[in-house]
mmCIF file as gemmi writes it, N, C-alpha and C atoms, coordinates in Angstrom:
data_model
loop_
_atom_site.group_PDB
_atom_site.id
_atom_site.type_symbol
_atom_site.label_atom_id
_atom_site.label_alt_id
_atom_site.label_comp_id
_atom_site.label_asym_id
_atom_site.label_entity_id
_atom_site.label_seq_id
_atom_site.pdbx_PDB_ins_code
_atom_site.Cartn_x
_atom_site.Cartn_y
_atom_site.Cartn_z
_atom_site.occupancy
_atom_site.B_iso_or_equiv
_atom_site.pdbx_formal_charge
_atom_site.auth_seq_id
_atom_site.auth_asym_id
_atom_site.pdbx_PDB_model_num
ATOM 1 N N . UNK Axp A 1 ? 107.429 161.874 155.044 1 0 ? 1 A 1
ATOM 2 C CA . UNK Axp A 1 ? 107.349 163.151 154.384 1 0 ? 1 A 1
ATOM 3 C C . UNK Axp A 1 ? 106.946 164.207 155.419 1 0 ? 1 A 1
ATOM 4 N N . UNK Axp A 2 ? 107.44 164.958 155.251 1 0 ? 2 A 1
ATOM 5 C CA . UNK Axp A 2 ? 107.627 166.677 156.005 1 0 ? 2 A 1
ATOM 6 C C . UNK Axp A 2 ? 106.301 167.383 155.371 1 0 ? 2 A 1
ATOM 7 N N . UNK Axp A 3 ? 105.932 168.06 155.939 1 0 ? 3 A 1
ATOM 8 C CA . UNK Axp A 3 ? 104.416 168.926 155.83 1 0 ? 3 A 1
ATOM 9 C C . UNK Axp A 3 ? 104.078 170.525 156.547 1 0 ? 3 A 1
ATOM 10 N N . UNK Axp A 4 ? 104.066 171.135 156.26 1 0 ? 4 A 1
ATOM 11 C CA . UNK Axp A 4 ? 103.543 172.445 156.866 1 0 ? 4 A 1
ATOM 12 C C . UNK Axp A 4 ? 102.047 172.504 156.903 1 0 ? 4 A 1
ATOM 13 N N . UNK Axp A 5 ? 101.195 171.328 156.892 1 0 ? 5 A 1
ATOM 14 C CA . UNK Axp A 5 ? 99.7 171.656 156.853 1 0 ? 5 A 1
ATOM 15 C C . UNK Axp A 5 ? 98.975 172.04 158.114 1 0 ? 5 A 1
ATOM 16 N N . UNK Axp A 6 ? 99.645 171.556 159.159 1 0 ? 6 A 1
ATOM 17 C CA . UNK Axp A 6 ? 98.938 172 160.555 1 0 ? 6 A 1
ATOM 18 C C . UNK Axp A 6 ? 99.399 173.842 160.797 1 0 ? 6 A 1
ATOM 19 N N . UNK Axp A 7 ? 100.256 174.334 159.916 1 0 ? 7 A 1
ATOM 20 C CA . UNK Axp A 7 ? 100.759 175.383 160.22 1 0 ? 7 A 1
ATOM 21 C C . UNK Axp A 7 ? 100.32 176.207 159.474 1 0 ? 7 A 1
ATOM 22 N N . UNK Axp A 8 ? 99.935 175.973 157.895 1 0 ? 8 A 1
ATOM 23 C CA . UNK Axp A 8 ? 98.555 176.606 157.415 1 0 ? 8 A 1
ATOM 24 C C . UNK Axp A 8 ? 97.227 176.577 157.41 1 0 ? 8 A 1
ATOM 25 N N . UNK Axp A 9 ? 97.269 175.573 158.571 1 0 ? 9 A 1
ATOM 26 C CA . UNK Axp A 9 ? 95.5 175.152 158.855 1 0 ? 9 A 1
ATOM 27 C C . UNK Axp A 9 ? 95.737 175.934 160.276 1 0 ? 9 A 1
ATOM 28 N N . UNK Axp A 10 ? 96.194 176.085 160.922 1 0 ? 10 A 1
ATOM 29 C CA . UNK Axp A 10 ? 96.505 177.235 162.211 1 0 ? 10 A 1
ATOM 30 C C . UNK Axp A 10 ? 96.367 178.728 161.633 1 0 ? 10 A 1
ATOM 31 N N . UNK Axp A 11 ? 97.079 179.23 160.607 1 0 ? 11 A 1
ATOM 32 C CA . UNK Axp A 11 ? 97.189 180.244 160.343 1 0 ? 11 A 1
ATOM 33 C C . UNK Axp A 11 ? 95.497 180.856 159.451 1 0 ? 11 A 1
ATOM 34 N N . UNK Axp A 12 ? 94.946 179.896 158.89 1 0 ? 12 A 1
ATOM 35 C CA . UNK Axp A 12 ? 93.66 180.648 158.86 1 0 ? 12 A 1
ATOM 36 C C . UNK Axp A 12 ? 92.391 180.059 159.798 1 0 ? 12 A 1
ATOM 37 N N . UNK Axp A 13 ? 92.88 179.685 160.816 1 0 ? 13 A 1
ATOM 38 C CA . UNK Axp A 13 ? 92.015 179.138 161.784 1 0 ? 13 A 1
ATOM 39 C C . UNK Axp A 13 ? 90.85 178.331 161.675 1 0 ? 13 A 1
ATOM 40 N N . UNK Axp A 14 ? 91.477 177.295 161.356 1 0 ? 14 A 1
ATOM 41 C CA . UNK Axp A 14 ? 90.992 176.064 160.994 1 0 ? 14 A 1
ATOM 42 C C . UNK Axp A 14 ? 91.027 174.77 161.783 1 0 ? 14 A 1
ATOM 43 N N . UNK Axp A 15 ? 89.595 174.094 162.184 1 0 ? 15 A 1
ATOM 44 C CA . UNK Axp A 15 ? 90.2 172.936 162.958 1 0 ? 15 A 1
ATOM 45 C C . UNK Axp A 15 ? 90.015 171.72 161.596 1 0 ? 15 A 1
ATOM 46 N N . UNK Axp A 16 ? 90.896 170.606 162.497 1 0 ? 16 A 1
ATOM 47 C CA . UNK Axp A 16 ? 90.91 169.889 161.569 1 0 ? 16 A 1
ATOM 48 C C . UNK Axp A 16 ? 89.648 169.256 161.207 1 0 ? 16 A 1
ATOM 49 N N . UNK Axp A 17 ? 88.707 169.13 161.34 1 0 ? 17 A 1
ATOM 50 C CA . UNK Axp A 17 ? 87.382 169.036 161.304 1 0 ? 17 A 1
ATOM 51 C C . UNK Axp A 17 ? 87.204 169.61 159.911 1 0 ? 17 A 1
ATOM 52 N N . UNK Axp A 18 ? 87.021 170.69 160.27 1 0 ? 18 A 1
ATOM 53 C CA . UNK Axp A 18 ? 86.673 171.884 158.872 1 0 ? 18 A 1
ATOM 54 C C . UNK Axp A 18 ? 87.427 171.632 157.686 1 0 ? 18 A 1
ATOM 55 N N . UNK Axp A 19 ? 88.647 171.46 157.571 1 0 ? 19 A 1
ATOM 56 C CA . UNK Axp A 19 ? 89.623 171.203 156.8 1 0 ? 19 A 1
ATOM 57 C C . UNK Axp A 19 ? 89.11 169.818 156.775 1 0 ? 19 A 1
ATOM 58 N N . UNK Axp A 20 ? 89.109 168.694 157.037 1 0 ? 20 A 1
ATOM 59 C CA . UNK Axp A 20 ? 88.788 167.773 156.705 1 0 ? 20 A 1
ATOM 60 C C . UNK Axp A 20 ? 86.899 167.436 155.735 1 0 ? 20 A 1
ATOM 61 N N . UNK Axp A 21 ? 86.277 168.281 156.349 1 0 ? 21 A 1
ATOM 62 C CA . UNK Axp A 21 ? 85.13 168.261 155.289 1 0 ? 21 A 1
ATOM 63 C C . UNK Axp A 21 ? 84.974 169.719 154.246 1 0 ? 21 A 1
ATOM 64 N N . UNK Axp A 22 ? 86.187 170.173 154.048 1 0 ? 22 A 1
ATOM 65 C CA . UNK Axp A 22 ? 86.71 171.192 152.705 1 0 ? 22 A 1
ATOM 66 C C . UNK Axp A 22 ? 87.044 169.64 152.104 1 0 ? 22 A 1
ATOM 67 N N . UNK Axp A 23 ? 87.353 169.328 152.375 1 0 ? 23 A 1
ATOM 68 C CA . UNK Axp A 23 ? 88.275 167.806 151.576 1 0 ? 23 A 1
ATOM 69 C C . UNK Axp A 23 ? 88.009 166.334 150.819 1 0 ? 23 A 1
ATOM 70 N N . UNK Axp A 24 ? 86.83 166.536 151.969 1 0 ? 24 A 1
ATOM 71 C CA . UNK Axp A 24 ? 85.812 165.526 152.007 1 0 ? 24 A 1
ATOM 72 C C . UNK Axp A 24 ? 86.829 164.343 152.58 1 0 ? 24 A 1
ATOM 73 N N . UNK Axp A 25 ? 87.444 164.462 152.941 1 0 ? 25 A 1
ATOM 74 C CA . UNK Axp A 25 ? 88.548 162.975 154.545 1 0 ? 25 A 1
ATOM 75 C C . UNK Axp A 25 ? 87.617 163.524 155.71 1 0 ? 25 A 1
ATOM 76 N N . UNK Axp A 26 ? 87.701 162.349 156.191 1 0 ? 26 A 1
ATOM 77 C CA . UNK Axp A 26 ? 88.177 162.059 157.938 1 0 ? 26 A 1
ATOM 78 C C . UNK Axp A 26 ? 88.64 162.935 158.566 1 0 ? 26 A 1
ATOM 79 N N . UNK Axp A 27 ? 88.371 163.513 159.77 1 0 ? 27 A 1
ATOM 80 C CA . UNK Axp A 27 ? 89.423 164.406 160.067 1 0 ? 27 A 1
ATOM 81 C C . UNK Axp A 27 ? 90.138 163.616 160.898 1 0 ? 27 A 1
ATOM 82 N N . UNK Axp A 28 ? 90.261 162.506 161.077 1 0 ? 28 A 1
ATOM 83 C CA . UNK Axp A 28 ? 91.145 161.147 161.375 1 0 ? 28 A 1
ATOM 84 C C . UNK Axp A 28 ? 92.44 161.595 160.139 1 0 ? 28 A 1
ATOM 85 N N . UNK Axp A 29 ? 91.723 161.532 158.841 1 0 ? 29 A 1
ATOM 86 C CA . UNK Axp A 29 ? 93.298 161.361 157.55 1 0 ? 29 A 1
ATOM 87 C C . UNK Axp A 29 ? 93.476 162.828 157.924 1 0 ? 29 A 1
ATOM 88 N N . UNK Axp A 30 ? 93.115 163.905 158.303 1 0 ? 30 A 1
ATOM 89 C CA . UNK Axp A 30 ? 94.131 165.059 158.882 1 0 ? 30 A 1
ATOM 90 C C . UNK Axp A 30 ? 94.973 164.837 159.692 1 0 ? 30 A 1
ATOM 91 N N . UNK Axp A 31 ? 94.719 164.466 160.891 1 0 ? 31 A 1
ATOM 92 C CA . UNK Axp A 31 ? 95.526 163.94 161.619 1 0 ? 31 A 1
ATOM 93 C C . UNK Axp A 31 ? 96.708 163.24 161.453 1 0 ? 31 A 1
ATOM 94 N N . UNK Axp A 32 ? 96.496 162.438 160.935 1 0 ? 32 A 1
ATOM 95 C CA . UNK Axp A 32 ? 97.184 161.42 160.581 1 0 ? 32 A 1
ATOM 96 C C . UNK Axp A 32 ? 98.549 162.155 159.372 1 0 ? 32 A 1
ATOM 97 N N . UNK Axp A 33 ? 97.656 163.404 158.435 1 0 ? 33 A 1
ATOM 98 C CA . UNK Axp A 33 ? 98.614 163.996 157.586 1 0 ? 33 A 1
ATOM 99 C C . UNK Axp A 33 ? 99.533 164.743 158.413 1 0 ? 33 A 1
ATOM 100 N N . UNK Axp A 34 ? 98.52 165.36 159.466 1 0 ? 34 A 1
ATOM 101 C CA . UNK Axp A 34 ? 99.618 166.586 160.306 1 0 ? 34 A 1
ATOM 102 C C . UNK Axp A 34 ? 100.631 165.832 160.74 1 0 ? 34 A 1
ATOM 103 N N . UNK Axp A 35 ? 100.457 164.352 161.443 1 0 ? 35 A 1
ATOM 104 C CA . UNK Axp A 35 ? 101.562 163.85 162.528 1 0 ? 35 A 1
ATOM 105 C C . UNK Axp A 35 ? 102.701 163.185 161.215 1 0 ? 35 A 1
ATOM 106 N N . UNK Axp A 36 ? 102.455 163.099 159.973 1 0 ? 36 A 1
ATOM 107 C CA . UNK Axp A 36 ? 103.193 162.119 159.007 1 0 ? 36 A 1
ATOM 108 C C . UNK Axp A 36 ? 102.767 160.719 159.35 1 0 ? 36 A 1
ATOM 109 N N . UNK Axp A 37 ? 102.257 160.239 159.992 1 0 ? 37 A 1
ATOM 110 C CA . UNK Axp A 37 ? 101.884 158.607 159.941 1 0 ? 37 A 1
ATOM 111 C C . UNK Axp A 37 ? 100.923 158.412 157.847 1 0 ? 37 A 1
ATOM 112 N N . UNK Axp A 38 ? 100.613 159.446 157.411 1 0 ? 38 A 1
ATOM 113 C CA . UNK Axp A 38 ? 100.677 159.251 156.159 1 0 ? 38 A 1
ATOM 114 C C . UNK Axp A 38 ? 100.786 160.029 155.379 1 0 ? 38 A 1
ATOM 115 N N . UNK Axp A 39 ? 100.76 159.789 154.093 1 0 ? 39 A 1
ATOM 116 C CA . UNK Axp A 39 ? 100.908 160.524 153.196 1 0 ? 39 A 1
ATOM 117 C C . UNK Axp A 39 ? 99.968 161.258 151.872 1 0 ? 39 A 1
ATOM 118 N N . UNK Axp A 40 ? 99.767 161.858 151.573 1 0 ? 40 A 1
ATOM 119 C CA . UNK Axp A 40 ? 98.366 161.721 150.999 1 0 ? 40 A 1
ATOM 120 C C . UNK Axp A 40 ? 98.254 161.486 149.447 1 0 ? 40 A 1
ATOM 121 N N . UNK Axp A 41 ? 97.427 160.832 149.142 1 0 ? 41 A 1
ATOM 122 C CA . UNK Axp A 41 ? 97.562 160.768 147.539 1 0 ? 41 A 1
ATOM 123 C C . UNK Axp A 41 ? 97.822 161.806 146.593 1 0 ? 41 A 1
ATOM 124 N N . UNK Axp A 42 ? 97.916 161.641 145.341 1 0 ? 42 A 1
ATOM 125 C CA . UNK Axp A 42 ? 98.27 163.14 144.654 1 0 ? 42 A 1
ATOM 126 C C . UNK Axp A 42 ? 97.22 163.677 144.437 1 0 ? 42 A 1
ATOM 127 N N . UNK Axp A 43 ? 96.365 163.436 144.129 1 0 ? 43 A 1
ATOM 128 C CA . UNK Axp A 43 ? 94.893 164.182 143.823 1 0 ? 43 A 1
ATOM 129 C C . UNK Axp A 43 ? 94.244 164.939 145.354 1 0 ? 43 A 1
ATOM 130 N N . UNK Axp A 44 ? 94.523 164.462 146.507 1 0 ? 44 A 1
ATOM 131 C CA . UNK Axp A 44 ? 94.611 165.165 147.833 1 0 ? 44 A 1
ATOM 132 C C . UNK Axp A 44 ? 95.651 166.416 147.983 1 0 ? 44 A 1
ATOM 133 N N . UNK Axp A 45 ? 96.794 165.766 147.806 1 0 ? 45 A 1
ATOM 134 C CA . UNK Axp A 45 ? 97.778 166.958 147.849 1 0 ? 45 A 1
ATOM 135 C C . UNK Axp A 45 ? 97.462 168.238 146.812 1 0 ? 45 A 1
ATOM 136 N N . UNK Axp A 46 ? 96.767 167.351 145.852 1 0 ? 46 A 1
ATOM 137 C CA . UNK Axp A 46 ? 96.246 169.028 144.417 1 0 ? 46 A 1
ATOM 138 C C . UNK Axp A 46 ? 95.013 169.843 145.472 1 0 ? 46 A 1
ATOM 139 N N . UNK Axp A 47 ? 94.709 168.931 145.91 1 0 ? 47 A 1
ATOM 140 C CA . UNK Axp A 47 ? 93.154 169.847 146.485 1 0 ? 47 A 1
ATOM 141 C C . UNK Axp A 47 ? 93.24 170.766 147.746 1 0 ? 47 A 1
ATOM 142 N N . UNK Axp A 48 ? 94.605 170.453 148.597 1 0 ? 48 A 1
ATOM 143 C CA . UNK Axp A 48 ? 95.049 170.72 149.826 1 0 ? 48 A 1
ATOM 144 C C . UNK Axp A 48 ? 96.004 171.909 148.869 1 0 ? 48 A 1
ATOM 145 N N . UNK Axp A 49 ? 96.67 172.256 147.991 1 0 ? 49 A 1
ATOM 146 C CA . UNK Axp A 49 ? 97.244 172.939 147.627 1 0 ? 49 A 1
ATOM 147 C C . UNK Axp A 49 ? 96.451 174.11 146.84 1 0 ? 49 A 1
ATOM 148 N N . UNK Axp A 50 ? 95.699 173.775 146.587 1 0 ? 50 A 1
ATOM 149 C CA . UNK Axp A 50 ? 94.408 174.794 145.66 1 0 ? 50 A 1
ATOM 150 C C . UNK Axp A 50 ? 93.711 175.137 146.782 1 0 ? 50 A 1
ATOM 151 N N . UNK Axp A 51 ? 93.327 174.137 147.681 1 0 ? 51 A 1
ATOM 152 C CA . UNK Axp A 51 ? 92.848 174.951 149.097 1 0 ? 51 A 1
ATOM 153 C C . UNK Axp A 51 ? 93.591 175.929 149.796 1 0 ? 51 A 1
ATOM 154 N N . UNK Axp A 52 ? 94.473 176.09 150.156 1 0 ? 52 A 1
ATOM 155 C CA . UNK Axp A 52 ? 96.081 177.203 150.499 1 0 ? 52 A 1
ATOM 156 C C . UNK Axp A 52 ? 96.238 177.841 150.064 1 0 ? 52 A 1
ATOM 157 N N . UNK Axp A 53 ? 95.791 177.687 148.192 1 0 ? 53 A 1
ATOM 158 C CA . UNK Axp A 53 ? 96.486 178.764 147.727 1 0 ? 53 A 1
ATOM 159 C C . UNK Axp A 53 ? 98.266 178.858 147.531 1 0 ? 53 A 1
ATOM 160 N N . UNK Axp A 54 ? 98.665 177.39 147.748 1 0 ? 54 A 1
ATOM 161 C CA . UNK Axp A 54 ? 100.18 177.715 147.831 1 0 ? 54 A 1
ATOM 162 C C . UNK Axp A 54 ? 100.523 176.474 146.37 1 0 ? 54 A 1
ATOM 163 N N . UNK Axp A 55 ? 101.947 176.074 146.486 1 0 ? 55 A 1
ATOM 164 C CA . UNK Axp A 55 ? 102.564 175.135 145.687 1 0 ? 55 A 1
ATOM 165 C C . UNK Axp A 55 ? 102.537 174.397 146.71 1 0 ? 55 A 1
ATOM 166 N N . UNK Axp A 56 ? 102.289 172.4 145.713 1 0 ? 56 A 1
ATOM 167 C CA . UNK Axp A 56 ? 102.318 171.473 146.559 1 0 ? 56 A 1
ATOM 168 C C . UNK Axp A 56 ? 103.997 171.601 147.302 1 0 ? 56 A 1
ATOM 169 N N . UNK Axp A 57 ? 104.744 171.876 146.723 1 0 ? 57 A 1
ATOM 170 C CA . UNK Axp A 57 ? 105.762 172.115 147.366 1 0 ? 57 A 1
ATOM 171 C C . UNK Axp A 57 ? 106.04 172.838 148.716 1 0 ? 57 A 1
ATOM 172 N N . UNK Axp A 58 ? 104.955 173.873 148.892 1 0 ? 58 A 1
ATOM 173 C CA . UNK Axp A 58 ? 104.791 174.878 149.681 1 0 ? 58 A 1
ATOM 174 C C . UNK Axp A 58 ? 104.68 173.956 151.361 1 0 ? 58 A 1
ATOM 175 N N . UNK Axp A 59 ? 103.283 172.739 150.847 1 0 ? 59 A 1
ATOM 176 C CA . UNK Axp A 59 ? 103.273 172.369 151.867 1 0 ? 59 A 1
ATOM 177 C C . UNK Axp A 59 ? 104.068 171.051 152.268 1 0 ? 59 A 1
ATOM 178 N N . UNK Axp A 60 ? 104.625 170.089 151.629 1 0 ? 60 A 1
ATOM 179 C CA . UNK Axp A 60 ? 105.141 169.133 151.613 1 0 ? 60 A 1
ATOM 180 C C . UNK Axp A 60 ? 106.517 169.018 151.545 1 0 ? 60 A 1
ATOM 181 N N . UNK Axp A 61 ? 107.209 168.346 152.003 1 0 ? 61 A 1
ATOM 182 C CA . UNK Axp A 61 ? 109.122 167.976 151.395 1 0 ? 61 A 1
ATOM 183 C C . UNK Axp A 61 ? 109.283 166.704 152.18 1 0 ? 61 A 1
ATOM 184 N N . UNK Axp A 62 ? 110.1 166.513 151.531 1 0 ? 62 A 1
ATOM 185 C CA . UNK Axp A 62 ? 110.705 165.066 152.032 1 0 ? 62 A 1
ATOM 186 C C . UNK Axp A 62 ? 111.632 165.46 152.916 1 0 ? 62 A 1
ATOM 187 N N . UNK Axp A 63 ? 111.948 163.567 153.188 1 0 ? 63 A 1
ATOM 188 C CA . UNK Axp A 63 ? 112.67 163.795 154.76 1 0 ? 63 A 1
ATOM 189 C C . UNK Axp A 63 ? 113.939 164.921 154.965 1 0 ? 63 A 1
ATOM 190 N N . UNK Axp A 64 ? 114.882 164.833 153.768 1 0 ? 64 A 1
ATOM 191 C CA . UNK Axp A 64 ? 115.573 165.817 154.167 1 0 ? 64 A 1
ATOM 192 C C . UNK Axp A 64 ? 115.625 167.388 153.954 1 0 ? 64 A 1
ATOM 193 N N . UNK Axp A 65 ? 114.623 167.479 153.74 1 0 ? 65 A 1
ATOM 194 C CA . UNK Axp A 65 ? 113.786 168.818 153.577 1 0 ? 65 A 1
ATOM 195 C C . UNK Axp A 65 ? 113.857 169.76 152.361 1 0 ? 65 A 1
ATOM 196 N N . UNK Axp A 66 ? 114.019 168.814 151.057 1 0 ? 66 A 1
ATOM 197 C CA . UNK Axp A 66 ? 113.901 169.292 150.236 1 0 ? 66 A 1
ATOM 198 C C . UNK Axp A 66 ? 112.851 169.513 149.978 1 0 ? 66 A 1
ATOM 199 N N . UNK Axp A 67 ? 112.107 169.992 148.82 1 0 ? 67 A 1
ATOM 200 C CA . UNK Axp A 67 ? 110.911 169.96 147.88 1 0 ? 67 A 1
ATOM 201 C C . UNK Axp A 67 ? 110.634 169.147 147.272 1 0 ? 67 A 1
């Protein structure tokens, strides 16, 4: 899965650190979200999306870059 989270965690200047204890993860499972080695549960993706301010869609799509 495809992700824009390192690109809205850049844009309000955020390390993954910070973003990771907004979250209460690891900033290991940031990592790991930014590079795609995973994926995050749905109750993560609600909290990462209410954190943004965007649609889970906003930040996520699948491989061929849909929504």
């Amino acid at each position: 899965m495809n992700n824009r989270l390192k690109v809205l965690r850049a844009e309000r200047n955020m390390t993954q650190g910070a973003l990771a204890e907004a979250l209460d993860v690891s900033r290991q499972t940031i990592n790991a979200l930014e590079t795609g080695k995973y994926d995050p549960s749905l109750p993560l993706a609600f909290k990462l999306a209410r954190l943004f301010g965007v649609p889970i869609e906003d930040i996520f799509q699948d491989e061929q870059g849909q929504p």
